[in-house]
C-alpha positions in Angstrom: -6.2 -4.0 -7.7 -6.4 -0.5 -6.9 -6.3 2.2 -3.7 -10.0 3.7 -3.8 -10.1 7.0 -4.5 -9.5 9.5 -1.6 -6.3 7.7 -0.2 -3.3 9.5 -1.3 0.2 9.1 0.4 2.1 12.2 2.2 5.6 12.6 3.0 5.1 13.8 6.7 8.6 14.3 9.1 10.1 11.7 7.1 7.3 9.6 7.0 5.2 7.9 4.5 1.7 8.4 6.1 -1.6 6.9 4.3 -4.1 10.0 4.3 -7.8 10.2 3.1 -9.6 13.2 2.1 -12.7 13.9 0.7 -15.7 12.0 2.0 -13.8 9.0 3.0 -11.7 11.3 5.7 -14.9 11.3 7.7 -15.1 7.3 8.0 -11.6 7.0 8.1 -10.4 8.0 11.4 -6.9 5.7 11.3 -3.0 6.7 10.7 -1.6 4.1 8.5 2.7 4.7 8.4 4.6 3.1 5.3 8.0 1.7 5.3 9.9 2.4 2.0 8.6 -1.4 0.6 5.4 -0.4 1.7 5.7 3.1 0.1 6.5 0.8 -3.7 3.5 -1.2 -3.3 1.2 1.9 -2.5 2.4 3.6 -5.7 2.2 0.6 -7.6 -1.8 0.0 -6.0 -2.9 3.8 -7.2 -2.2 2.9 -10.7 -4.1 -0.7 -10.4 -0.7 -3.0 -10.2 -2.2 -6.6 -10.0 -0.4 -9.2 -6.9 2.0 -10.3 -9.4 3.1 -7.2 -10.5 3.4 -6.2 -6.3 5.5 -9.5 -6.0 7.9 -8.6 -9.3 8.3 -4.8 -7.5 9.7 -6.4 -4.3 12.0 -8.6 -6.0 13.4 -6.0 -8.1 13.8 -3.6 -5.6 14.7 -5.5 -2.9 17.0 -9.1 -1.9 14.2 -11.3 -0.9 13.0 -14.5 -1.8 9.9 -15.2 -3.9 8.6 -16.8 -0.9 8.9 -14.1 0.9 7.8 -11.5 -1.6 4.5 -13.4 -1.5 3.8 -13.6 2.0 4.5 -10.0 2.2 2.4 -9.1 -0.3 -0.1 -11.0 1.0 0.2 -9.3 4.5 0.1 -6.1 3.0 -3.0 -6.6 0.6 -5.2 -7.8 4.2 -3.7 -4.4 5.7 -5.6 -2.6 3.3 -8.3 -5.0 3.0 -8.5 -4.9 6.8 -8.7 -1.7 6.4 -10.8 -1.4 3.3 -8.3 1.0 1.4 -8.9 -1.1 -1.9 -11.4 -1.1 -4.5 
């Protein structure tokens, strides 16, 4: 999986805001705010990380479960699916 191209991430009052430029900014009209897990997985999504690799990054990084690393991966892939921020 992959961010489509015109969503970047900005650091913005110590923030981690989802931004679009380009021709998506004029159908995009939505602020999306990233915790620091959040933050991980977008990185991981511009460079085409697959949901395993999403679910590996959160147990590395963080002390959760695998259950829980997969439900929050799931939640976070229908954000941007939602949101269609995903190729």
């Amino acid at each position: 999986m992959k961010i489509k191209e015109g969503f970047t991430l900005r650091k913005f009052a110590d923030k981690n805001i989802v931004v679009a430029s380009g021709e998506v900014a004029s159908n995009f009209n939505k602020v999306i705010a990233l915790d620091h897990s959040g933050k991980l997985l977008f990185e991981a999504l511009l460079i085409g990380a697959s949901e395993e690799e999403l679910i590996s990054l959160l147990l590395e990084n963080y002390r959760v479960t695998l259950e829980k690393a997969k439900k929050d991966v799931k939640t976070f892939l229908q954000i941007l699916t939602i949101n269609k921020l995903l190729e």
